[in-house]
C-alpha positions as CSV (number, residue, x, y, z in Angstrom):
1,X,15.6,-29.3,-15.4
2,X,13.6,-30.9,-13.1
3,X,10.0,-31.9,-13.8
4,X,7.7,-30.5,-10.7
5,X,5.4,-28.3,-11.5
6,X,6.0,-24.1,-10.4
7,X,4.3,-24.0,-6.8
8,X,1.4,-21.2,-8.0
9,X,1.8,-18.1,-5.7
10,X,-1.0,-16.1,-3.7
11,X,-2.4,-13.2,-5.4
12,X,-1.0,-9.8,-4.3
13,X,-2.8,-7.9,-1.6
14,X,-4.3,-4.5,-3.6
15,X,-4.4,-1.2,-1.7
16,X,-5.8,2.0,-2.5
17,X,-4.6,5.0,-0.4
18,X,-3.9,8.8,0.1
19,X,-0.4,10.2,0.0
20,X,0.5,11.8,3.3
21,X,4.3,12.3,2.9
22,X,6.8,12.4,0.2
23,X,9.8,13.6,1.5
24,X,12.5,10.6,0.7
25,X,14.1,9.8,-3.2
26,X,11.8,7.2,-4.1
27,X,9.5,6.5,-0.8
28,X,6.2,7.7,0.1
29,X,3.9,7.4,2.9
30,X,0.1,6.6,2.7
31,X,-2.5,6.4,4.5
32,X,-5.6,3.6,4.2
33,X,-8.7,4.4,6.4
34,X,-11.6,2.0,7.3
35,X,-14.3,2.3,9.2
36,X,-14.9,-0.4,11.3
37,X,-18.0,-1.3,13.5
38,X,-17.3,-1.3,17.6
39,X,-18.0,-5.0,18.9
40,X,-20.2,-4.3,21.8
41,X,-20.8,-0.9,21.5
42,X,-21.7,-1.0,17.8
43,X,-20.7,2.5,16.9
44,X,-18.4,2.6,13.4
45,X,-14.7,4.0,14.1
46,X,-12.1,5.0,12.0
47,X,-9.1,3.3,11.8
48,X,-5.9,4.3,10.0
49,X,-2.6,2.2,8.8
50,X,0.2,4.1,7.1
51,X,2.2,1.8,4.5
52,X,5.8,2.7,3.6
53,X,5.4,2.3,-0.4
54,X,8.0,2.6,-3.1
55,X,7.7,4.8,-5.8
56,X,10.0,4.3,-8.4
57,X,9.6,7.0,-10.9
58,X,9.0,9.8,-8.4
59,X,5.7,10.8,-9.4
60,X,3.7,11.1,-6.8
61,X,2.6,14.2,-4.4
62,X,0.7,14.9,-0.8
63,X,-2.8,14.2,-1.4
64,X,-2.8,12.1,-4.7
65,X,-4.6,9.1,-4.4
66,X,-2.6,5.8,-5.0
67,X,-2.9,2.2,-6.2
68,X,-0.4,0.4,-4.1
69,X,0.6,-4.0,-4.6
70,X,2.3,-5.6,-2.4
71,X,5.5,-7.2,-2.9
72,X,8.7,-8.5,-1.3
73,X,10.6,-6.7,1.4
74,X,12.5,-3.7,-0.1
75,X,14.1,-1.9,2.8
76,X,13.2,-2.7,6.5
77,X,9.4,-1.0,6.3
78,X,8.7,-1.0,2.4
79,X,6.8,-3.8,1.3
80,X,4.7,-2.6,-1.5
81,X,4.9,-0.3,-5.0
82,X,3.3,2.3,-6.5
83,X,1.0,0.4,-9.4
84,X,-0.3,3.6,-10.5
85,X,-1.9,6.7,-9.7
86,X,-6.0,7.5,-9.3
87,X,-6.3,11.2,-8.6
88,X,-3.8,13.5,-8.7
């Protein structure tokens, strides 16, 4: 064993979003909105990302509102889990 010390890793980016599709085995879509302030016309938009998230147990349904950590790349678009569910 060598003796250098374990390079510490970044903390895991935490998400909270709504369930907008669950139509694959153990894949569900959400959906994060933000609203975010216009730069020069200083009106607040909306914007929306949908996230590819794994859900291993199969537990969650449209409109349930998630906990979601990211980690490394399962499939080509899943990059984060399920952690655990807010509102069903």
């Amino acid at each position: 064993m060598s003796d250098k010390p374990i390079a510490n890793r970044k903390p895991r980016d935490v998400i909270l979003g709504v369930v907008t599709k669950c139509s694959s085995a153990k894949t569900v879509a959400i959906t994060v909105t933000s609203k975010v302030k216009h730069p020069i016309f200083e009106k607040y938009e909306t914007k929306k990302i949908k996230y590819h998230v794994h859900d291993e147990k199969g537990e969650c349904k449209v409109g349930d509102l998630v906990k979601v950590m990211e980690t490394k790349p399962l499939s080509k678009n899943k990059r984060h889990r399920v952690v655990e569910i807010l509102k069903h």
